[in-house]
N, C-alpha and C positions, 0 to 999 in steps of 0.2 A: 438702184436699190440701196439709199443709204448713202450713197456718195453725192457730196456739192458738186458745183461747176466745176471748181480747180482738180477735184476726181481726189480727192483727200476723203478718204472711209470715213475719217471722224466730223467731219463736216467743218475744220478748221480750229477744233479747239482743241487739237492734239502742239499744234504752234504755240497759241495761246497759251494754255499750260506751261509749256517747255520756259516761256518769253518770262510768266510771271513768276517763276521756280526760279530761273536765272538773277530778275530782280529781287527777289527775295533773300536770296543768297549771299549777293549782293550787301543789301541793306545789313547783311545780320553782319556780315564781316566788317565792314565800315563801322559797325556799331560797336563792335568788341574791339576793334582798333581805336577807339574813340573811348572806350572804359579802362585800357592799360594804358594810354598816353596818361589817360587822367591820376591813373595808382601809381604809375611811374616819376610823374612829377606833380607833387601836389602843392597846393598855394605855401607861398611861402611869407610872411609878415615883415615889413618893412624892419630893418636894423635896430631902429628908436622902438617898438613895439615887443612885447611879451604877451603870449600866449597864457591863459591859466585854466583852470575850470572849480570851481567852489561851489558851494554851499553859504545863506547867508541863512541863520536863524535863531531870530531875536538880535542879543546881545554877541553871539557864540559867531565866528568867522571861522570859516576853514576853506583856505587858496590851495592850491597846488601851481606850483610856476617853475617852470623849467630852470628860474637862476631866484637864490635866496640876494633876500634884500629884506629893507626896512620900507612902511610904505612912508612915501615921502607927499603925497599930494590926494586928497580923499575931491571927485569929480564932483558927486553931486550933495544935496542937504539931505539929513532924514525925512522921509516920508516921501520921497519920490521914485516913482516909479521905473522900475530896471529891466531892461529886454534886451533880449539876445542881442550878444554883438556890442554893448555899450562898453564905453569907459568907466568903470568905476572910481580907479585909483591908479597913481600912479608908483610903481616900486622902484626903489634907487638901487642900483645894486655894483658892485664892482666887478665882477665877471663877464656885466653887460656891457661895460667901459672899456674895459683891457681889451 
């Protein structure tokens, strides 16, 4: 009454449960192990490369860049289009030298 072949009350899915709670567990921990590896060491930009983030609008620029400089090399023409991750310009700077 209730009981499978194997004489398990739950009819076998008291295992099952158990197996997939275990993988579950599993999976989360591997995955937060895999979100602090990521905080812990985050991309780093090649030596020759600087990081910035700005605003362009109209005629008005405004960079933010971890080492002041002068820009020394403008990548593309006016009117062309600019998406994440592009080179715009290049900054010369002496603290990136030293």
């Amino acid at each position: 009454m209730g009981h499978d072949a194997s004489g398990d009350p739950k009819g076998g899915f008291g295992k099952l449960r158990q197996y997939g709670l275990a993988i579950f567990l599993i999976a989360l921990v591997a995955l937060a192990a895999i979100l602090i590896y990521h905080k812990l060491h985050p991309y780093r930009f090649p030596p020759n490369l600087i990081a910035g983030t700005g605003r362009i609008d109209g005629d008005l620029v405004n960079l933010g860049t971890k080492y002041p400089g002068r820009v020394e090399e403008i990548a593309d023409d006016d009117g062309t289009p600019v998406h994440r991750g592009m080179v715009i310009a290049r900054i010369g700077s002496r603290e990136q030298r030293a």
